[in-house]
C-alpha positions as a LaTeX table, in Angstrom:
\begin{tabular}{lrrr}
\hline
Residue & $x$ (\AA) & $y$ (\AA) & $z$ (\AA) \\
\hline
Unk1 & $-3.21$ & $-28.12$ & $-7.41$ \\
Unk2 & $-5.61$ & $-27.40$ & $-4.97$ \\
Unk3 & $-6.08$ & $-26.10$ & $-1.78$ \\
Unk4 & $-4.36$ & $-28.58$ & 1.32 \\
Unk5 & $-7.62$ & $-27.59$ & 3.89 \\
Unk6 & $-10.88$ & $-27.69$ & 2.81 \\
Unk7 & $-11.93$ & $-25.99$ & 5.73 \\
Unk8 & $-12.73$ & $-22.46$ & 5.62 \\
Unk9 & $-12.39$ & $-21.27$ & 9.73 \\
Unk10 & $-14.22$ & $-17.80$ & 10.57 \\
Unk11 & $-12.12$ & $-15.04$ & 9.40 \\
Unk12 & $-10.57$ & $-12.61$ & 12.36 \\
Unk13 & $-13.31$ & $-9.79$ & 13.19 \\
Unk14 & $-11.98$ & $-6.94$ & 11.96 \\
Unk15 & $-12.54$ & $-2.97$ & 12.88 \\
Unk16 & $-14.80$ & $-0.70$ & 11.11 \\
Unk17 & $-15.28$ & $-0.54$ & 7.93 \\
Unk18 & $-11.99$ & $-1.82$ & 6.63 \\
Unk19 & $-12.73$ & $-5.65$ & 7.87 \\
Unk20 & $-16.41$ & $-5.01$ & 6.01 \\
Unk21 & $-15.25$ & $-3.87$ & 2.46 \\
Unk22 & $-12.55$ & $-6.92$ & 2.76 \\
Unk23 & $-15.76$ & $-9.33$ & 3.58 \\
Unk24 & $-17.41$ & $-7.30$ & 0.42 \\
Unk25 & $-14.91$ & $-7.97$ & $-1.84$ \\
Unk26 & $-14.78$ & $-11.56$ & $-0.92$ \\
Unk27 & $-18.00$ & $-12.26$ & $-1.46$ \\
Unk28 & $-18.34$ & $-11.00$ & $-4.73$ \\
Unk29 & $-15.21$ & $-13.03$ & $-5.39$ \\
Unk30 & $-16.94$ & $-16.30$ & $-4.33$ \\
Unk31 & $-20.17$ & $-15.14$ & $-6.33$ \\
Unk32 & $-17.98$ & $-14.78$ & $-9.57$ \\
Unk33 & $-16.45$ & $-18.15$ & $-8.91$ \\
Unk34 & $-19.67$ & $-19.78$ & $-8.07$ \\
Unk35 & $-21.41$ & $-18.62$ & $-11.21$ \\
Unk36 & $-18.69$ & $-18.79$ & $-13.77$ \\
Unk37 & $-17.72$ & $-22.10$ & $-13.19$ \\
Unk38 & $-20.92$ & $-23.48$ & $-13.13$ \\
Unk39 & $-22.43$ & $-21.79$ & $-16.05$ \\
Unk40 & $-19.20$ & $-22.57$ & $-17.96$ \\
Unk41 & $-19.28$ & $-25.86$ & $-17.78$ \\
Unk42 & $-22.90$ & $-26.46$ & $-17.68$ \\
Unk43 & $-22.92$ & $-24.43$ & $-21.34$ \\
Unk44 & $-20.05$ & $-26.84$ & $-22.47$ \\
Unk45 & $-22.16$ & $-30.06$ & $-20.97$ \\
Unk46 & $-25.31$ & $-28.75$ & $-23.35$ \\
Unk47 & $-23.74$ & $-27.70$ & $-26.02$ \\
Unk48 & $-22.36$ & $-31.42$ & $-25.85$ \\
Unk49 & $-25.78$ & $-32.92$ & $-25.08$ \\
Unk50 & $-27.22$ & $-30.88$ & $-27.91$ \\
Unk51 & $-24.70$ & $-32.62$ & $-30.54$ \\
Unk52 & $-26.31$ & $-35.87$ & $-30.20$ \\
Unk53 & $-29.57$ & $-35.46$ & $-28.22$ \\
Unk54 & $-31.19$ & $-35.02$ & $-31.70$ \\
Unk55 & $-29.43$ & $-38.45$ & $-33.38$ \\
Unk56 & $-31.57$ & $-40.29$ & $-35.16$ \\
Unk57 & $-30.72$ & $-43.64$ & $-33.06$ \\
Unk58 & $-31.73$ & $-42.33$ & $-29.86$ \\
Unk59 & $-35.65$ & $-43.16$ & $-29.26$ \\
Unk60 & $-37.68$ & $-40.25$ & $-27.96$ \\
Unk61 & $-37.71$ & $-41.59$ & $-23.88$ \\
Unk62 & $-33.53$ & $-41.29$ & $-24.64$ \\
Unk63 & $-34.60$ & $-38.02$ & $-25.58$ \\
Unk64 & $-36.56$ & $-36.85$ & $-22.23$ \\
Unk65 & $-33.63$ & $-38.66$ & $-20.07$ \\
Unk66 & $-30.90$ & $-36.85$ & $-21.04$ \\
Unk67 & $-33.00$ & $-33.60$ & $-21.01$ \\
Unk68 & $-33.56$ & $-34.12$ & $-17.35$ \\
Unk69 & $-29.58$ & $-35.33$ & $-16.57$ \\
Unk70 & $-28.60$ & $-31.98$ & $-17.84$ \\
Unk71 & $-30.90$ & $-29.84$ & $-15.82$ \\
Unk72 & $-29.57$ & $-32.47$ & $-12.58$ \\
Unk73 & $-26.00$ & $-31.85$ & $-13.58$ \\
Unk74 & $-26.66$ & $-28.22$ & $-13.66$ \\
Unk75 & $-28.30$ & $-27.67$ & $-10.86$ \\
Unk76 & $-25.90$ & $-30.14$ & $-9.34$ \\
Unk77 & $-23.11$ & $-27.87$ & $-9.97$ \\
Unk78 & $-24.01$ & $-24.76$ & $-8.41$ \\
Unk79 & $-25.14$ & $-26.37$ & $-5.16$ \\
Unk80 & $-22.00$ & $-28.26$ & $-5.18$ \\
Unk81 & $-20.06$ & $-25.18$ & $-5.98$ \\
Unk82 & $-21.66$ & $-23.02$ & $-3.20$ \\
Unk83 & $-21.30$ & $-25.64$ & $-0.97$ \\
Unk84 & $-17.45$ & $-25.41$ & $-1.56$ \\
Unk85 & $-17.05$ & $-22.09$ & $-1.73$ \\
Unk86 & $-19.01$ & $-20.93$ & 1.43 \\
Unk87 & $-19.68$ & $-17.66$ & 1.97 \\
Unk88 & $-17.25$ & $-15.70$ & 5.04 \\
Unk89 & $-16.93$ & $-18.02$ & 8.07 \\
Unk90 & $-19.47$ & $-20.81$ & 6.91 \\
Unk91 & $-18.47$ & $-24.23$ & 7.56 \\
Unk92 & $-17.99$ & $-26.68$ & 4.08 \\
Unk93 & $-20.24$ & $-29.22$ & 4.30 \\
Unk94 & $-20.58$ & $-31.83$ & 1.33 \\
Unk95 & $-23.96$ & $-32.75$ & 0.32 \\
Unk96 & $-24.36$ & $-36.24$ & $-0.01$ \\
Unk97 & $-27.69$ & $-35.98$ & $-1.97$ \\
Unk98 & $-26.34$ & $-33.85$ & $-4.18$ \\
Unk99 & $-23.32$ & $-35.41$ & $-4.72$ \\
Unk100 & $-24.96$ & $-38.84$ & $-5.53$ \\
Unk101 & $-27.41$ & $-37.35$ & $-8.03$ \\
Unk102 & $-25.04$ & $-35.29$ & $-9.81$ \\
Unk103 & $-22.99$ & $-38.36$ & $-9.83$ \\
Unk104 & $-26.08$ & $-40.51$ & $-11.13$ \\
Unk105 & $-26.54$ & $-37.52$ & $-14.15$ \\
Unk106 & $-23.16$ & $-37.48$ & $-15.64$ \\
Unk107 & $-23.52$ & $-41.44$ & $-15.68$ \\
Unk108 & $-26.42$ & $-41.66$ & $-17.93$ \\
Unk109 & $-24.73$ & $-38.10$ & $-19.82$ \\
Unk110 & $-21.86$ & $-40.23$ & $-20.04$ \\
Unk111 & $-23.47$ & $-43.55$ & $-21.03$ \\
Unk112 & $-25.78$ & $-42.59$ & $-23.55$ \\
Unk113 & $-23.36$ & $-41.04$ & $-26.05$ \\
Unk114 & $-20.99$ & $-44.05$ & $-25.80$ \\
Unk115 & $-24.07$ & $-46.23$ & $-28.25$ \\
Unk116 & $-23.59$ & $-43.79$ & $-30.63$ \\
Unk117 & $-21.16$ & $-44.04$ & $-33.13$ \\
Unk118 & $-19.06$ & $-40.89$ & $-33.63$ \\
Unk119 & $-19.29$ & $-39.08$ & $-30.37$ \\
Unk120 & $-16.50$ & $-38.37$ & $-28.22$ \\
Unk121 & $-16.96$ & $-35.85$ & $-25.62$ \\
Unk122 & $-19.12$ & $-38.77$ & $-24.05$ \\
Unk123 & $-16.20$ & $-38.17$ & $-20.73$ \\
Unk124 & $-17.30$ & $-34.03$ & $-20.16$ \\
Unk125 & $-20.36$ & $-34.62$ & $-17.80$ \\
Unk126 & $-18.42$ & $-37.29$ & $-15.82$ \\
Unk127 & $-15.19$ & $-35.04$ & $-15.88$ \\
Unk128 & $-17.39$ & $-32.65$ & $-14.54$ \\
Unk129 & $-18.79$ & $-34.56$ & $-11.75$ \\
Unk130 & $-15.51$ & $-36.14$ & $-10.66$ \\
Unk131 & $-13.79$ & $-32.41$ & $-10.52$ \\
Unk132 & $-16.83$ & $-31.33$ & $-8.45$ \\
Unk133 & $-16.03$ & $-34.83$ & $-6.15$ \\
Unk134 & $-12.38$ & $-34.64$ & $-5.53$ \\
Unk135 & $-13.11$ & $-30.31$ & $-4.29$ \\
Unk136 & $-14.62$ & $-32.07$ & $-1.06$ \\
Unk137 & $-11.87$ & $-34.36$ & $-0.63$ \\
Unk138 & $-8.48$ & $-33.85$ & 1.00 \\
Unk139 & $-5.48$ & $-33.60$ & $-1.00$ \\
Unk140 & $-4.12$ & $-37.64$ & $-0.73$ \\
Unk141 & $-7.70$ & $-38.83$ & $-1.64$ \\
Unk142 & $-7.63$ & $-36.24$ & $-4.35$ \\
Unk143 & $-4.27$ & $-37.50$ & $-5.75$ \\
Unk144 & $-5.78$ & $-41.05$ & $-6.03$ \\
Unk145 & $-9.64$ & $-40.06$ & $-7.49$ \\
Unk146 & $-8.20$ & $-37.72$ & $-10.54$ \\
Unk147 & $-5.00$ & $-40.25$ & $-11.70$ \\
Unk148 & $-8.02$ & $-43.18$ & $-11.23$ \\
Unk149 & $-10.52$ & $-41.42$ & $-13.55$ \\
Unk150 & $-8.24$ & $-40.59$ & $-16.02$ \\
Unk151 & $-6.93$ & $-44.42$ & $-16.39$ \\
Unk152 & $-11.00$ & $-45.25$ & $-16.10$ \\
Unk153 & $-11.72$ & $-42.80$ & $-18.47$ \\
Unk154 & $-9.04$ & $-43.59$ & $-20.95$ \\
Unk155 & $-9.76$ & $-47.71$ & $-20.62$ \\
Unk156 & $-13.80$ & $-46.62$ & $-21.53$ \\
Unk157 & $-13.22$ & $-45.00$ & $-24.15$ \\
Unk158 & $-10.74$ & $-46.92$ & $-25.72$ \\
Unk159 & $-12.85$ & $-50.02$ & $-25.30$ \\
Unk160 & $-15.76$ & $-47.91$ & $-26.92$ \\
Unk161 & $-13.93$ & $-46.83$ & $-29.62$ \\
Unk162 & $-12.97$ & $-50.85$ & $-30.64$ \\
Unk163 & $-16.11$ & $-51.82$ & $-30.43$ \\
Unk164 & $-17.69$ & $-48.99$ & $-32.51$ \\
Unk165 & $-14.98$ & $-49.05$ & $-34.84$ \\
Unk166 & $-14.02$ & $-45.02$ & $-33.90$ \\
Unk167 & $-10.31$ & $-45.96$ & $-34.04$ \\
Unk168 & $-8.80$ & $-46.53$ & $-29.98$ \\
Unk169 & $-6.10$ & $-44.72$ & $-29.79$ \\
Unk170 & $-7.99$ & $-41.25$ & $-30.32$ \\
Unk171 & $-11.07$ & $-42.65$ & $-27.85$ \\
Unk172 & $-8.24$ & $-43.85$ & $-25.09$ \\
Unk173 & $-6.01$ & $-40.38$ & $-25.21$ \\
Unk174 & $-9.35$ & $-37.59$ & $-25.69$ \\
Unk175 & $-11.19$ & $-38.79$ & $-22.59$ \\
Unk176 & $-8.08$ & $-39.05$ & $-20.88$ \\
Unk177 & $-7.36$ & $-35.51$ & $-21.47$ \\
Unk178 & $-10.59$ & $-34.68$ & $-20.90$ \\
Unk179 & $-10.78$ & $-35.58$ & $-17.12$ \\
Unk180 & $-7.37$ & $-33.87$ & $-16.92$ \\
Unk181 & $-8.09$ & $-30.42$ & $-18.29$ \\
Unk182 & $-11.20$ & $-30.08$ & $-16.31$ \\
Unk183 & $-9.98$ & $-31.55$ & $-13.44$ \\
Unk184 & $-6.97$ & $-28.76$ & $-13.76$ \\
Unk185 & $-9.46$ & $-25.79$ & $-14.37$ \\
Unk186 & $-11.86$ & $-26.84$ & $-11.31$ \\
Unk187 & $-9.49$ & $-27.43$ & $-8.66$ \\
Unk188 & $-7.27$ & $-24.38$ & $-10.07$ \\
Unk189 & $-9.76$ & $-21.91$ & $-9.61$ \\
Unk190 & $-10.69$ & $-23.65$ & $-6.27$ \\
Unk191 & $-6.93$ & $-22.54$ & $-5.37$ \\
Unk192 & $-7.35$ & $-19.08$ & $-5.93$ \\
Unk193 & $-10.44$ & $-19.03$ & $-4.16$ \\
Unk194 & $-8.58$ & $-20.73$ & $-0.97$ \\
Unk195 & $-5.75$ & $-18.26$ & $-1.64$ \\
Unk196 & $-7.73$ & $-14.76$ & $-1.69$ \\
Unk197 & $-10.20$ & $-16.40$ & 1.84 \\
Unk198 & $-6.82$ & $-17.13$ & 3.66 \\
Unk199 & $-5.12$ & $-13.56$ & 2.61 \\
Unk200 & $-8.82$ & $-12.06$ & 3.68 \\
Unk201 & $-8.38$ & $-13.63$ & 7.10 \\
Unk202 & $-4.55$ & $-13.09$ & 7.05 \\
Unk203 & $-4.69$ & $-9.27$ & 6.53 \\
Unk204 & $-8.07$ & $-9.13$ & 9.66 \\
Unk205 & $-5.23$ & $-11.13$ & 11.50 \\
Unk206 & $-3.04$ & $-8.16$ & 10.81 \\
Unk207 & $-5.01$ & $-5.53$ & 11.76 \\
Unk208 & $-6.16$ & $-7.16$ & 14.72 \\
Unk209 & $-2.66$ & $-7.50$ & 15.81 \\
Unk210 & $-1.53$ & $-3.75$ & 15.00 \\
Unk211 & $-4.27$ & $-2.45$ & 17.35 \\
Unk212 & $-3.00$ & $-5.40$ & 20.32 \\
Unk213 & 0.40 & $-4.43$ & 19.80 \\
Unk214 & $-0.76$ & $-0.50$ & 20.75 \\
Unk215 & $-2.67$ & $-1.82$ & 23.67 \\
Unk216 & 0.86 & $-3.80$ & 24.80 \\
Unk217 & 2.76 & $-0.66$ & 23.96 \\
Unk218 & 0.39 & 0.99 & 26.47 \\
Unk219 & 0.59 & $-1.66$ & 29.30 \\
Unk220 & 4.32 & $-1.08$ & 28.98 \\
Unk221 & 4.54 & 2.30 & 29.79 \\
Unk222 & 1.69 & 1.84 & 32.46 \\
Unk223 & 3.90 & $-0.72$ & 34.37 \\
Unk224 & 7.30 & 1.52 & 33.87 \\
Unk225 & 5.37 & 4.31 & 35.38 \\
Unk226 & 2.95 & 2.53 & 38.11 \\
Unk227 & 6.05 & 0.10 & 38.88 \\
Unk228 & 8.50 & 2.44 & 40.18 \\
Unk229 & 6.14 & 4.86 & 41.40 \\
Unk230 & 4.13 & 2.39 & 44.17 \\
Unk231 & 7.67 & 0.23 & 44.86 \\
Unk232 & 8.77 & 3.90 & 46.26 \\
Unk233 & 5.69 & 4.17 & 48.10 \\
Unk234 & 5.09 & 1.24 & 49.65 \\
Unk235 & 8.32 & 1.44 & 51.07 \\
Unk236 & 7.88 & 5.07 & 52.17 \\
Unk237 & 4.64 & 4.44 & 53.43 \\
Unk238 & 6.72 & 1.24 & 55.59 \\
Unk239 & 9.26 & 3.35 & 57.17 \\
Unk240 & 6.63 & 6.28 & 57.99 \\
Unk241 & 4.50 & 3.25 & 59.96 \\
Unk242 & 7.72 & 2.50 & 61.73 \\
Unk243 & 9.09 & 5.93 & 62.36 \\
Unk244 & 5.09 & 6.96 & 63.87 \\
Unk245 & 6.03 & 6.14 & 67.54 \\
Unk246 & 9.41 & 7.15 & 67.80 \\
Unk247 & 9.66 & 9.96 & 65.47 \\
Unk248 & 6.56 & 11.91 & 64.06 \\
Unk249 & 7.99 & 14.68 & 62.93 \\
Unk250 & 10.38 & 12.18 & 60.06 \\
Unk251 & 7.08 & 9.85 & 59.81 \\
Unk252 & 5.27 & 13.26 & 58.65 \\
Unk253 & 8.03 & 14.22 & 56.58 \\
Unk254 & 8.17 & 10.66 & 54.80 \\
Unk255 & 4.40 & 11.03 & 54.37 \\
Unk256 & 4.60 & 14.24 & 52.49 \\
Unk257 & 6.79 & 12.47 & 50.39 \\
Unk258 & 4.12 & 9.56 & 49.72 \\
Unk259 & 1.72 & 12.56 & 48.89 \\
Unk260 & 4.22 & 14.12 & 46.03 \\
Unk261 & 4.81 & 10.32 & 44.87 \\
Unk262 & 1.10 & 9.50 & 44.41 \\
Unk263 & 0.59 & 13.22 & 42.30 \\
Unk264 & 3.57 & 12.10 & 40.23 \\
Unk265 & 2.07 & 9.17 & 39.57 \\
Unk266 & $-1.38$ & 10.35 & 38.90 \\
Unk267 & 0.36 & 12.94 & 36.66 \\
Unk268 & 2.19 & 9.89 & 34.99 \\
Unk269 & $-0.96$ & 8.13 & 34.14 \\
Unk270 & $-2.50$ & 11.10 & 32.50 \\
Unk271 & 0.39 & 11.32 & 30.45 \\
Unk272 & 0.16 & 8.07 & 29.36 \\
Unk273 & $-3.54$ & 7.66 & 28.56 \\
Unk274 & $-3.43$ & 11.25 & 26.81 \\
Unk275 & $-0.75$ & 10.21 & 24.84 \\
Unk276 & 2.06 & 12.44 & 25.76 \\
Unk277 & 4.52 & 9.97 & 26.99 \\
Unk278 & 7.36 & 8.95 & 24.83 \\
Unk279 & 5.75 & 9.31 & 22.04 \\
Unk280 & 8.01 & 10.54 & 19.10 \\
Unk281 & 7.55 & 11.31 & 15.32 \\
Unk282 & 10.49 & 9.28 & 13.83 \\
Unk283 & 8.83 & 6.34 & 16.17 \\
Unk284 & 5.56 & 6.72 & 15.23 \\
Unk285 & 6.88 & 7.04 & 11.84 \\
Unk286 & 8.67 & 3.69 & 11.68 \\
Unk287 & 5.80 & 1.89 & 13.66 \\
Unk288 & 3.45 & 2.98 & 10.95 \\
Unk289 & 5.41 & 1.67 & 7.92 \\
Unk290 & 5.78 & $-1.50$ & 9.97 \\
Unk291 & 2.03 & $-2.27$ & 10.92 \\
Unk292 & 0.52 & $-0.99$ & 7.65 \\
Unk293 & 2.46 & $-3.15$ & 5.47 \\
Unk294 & 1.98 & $-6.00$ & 7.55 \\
Unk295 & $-1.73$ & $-5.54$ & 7.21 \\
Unk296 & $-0.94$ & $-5.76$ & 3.40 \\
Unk297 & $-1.40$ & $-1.73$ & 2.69 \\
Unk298 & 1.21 & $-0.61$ & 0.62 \\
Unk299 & 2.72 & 2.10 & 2.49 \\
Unk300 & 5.44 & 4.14 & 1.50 \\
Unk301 & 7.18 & 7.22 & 3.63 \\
Unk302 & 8.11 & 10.52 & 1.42 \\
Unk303 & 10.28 & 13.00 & 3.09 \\
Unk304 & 10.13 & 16.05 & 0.98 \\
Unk305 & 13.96 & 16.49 & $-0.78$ \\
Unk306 & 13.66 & 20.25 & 0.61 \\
Unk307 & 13.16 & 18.79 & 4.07 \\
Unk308 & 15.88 & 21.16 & 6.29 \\
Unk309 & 16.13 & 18.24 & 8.69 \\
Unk310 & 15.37 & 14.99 & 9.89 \\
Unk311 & 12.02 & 14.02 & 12.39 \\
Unk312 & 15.20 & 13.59 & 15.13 \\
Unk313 & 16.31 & 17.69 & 14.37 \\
Unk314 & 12.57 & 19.15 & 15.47 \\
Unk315 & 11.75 & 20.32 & 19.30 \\
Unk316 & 10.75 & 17.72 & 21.67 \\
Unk317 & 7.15 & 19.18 & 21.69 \\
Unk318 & 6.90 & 19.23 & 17.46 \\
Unk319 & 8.23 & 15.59 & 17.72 \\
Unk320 & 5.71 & 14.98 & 20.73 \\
Unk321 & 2.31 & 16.42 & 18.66 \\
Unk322 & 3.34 & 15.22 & 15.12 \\
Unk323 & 3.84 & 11.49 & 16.73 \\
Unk324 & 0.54 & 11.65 & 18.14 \\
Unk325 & $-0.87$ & 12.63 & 14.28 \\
Unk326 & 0.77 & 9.83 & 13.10 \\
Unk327 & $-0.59$ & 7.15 & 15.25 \\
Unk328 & $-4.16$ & 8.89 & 15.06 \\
Unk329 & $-3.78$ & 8.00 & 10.80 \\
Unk330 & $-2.39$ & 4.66 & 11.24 \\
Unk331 & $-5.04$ & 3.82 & 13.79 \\
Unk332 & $-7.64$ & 5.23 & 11.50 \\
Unk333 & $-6.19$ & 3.33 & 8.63 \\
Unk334 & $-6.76$ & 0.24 & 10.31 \\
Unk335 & $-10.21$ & 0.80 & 12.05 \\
Unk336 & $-12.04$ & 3.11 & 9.16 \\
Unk337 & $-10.71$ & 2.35 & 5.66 \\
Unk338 & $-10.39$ & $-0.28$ & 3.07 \\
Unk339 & $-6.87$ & 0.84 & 2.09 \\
Unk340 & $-4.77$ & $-0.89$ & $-0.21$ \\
Unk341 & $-2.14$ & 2.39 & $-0.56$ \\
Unk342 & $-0.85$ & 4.36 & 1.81 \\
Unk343 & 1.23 & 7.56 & 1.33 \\
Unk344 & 3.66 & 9.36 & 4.26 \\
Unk345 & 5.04 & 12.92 & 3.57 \\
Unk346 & 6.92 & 14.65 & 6.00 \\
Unk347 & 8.72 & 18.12 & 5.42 \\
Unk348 & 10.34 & 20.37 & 7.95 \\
Unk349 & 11.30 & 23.53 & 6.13 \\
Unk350 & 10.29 & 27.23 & 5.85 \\
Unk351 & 9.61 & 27.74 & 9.28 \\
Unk352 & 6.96 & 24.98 & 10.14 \\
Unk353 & 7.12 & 21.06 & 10.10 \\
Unk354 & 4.36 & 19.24 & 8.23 \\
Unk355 & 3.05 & 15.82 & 8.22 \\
Unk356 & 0.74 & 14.33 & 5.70 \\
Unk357 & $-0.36$ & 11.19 & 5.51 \\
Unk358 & $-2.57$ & 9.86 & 2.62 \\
Unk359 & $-4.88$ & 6.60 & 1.90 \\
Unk360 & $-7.26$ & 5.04 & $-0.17$ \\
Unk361 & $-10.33$ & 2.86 & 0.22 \\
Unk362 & $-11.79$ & 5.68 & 2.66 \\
Unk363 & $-14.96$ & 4.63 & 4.31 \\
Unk364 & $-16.88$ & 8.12 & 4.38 \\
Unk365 & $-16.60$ & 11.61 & 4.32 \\
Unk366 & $-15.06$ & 13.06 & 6.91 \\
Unk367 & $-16.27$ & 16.58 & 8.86 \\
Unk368 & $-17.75$ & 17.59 & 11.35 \\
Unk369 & $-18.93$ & 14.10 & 11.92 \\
Unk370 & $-15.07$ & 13.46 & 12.57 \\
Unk371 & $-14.15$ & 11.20 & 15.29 \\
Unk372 & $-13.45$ & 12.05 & 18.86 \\
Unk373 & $-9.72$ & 11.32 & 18.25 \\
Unk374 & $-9.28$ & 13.59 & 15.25 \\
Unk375 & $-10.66$ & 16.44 & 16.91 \\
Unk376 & $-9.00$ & 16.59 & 20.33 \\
Unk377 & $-5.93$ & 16.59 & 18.09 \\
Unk378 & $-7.16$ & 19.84 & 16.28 \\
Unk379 & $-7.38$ & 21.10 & 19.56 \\
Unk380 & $-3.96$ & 20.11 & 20.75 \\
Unk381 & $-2.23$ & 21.22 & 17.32 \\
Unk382 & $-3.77$ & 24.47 & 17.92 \\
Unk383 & $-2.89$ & 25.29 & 21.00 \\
Unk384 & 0.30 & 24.94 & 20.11 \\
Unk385 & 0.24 & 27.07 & 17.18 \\
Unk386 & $-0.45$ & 24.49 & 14.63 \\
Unk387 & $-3.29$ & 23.54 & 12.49 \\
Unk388 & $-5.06$ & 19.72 & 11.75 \\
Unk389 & $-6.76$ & 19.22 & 8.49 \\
Unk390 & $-8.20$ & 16.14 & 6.85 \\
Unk391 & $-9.72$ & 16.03 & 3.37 \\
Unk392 & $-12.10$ & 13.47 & 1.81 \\
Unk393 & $-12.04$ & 12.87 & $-2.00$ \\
Unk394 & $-14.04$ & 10.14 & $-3.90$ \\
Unk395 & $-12.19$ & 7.21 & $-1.98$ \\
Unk396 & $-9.10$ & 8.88 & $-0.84$ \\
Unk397 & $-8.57$ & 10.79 & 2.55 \\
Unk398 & $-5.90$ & 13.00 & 3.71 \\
Unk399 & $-4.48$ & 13.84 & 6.75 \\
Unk400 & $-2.22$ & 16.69 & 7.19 \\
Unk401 & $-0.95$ & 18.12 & 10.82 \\
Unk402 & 1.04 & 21.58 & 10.60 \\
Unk403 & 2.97 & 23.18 & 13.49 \\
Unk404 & 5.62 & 26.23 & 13.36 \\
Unk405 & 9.18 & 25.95 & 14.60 \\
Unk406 & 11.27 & 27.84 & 16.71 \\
Unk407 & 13.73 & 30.05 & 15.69 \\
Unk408 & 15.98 & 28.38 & 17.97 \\
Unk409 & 15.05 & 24.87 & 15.78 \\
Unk410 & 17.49 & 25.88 & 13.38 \\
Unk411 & 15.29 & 24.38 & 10.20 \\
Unk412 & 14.58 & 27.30 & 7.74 \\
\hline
\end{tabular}
């Protein structure tokens, strides 16, 4: 029923804003839990207390002790809870101090109704504290402390009820239960809390990942390019050292060849770093549906049903710019947003090809303060006829790139 780690490792540093509202969220999440479990229970534990606090057989010092066991147990509980449910890359440590005098608290809440005749939620407060126990333990001492208590709990109580005359078999099966149900709600929530901190770190993971797989994709190219560009010139540069003595006229020639080598490759490189190499729309396109769902955004792509053609049909160079406009938004969808919905539109028709792309969770407004990416796109879109226009609205932004098509294109 609970978590199988008690350990809560650092979550993976995310980028921007999207790895911050994540941490946000969670911590709210662990206040909730904190707070809800502990004032539920510590209501249930007084209204309990108050049931028989006031019986005419307890003397007055019976009175006071109890008093001050409840405010232990409750204060017990939500440094025992916090404790467990750290907040974003704390370590869980279990304090012993606290642990010992919650434990000493529910004894004496625990004790004390079991000389009074009639009372039988005498096994909450100890529930309580054993629930609050087995969240610091690992799951096989957990499976032996809760199936322990509940046979201790049931062999109490049933012993209690003999002597007081309550009837056993009620007093063996309530207590019983009692360990069980709150054992059950305790550790259950604790699951969900383990489950939302290991998605947190899961989906940082993710985006971490999407940005290192770009930075791969980019050492690729650089290697196709810078590979096969210096292998040619070293040997070039070889056979011009050789051919210097004997021929200088071929060991010039071989050396202007070098020359036009090295331009390529600078040439190459630009290309690369700018952006322009091999980068395609119906790529870009899959890649983004890929990496955004694996950072757990639910993306979906929407080609418009009047679409004349395919991202494959479009010019090279529409292909080329609207790729680059797509891996700008998924980038930006990573780094700058707390997404949880993605939307993809493409449409080539009526003379121009169109790309939207639309998220939630958006970290800002966008504008002139627009990043350094965003705008040399503008100017790239528009120097090829096109247009590049992003819109911010409450928490959702969109993207939308716009270029015309050739006549030639064939898409009307």
């Amino acid at each position: 029923m609970g978590s199988d780690d008690i350990r809560h490792t650092p979550p993976t540093p995310g980028a921007g804003a999207g790895a911050a509202g994540r941490e946000r969220s969670l911590e709210r999440f662990r206040r909730h839990v904190q707070w809800s479990l502990a004032g539920t229970f510590a209501l249930f534990v007084a209204l309990f207390v108050e049931d028989w606090i006031t019986h005419p057989d307890l003397p007055a010092w019976g009175r006071a002790v109890a008093a001050a066991a409840m405010l232990v147990l409750s204060a017990a509980m939500v440094v025992l809870l916090g404790r467990r449910l750290p907040p974003a890359g704390a370590a869980v440590r279990p304090p012993v101090a606290w642990l010992a005098a919650g434990a000493a608290a529910a004894a004496v809440l625990g004790a004390v109704p079991l000389t009074l005749p009639g009372q039988r939620l005498w096994s909450l407060a100890p529930a309580v504290m054993v629930s609050l126990t087995a969240m610091f333990l690992p799951p096989e001492r957990r499976r032996v402390l809760i199936p322990a208590a509940i046979v201790a709990a049931a062999v109490i109580g049933g012993t209690a009820g003999g002597l007081t005359g309550d009837g056993w078999r009620f007093a063996t099966a309530f207590p019983a239960a009692m360990v069980a149900v709150t054992a059950w709600m305790m550790l259950g929530t604790l699951w969900a809390w383990d489950l939302a901190d290991r998605l947190n770190q899961a989906r940082g993971m993710a985006a971490e990942l999407a940005v290192k797989d770009e930075r791969l994709r980019f050492a690729a190219d650089l290697h196709d390019i810078q590979g096969h560009h210096l292998q040619v010139i070293a040997l070039k540069s070889e056979l011009a050292a050789r051919l210097a003595g004997a021929d200088p006229r071929q060991a010039a020639a071989e050396m202007t060849e070098v020359h036009q080598l090295a331009v390529g490759a600078l040439r190459d490189t630009r290309a690369v770093v700018q952006g322009y190499r091999r980068t395609t729309l119906e790529e870009e396109l899959a890649n983004a549906a890929k990496v955004l769902t694996a950072a757990g955004i639910d993306t979906r792509v929407e080609p418009d049903a009047g679409a004349g053609g395919g991202a494959g049909a479009l010019p090279d160079a529409c292909r080329h710019l609207l790729g680059l406009v797509m891996r700008e938004a998924t980038t930006n969808i990573l780094r700058h947003s707390r997404a949880r919905h993605a939307t993809i539109g493409y449409r080539a028709a009526d003379g121009s090809a169109r790309l939207r792309v639309r998220n939630d969770g958006a970290a800002g407004a966008s504008g002139p303060g627009a990043g350094t990416g965003l705008r040399a796109l503008t100017d790239r879109l528009e120097r090829a006829g096109g247009t590049l226009s992003w819109e911010h609205d409450d928490e959702w932004f969109e993207l939308t790139g716009s270029l015309p098509l050739p006549a030639e294109a064939g898409i009307r």
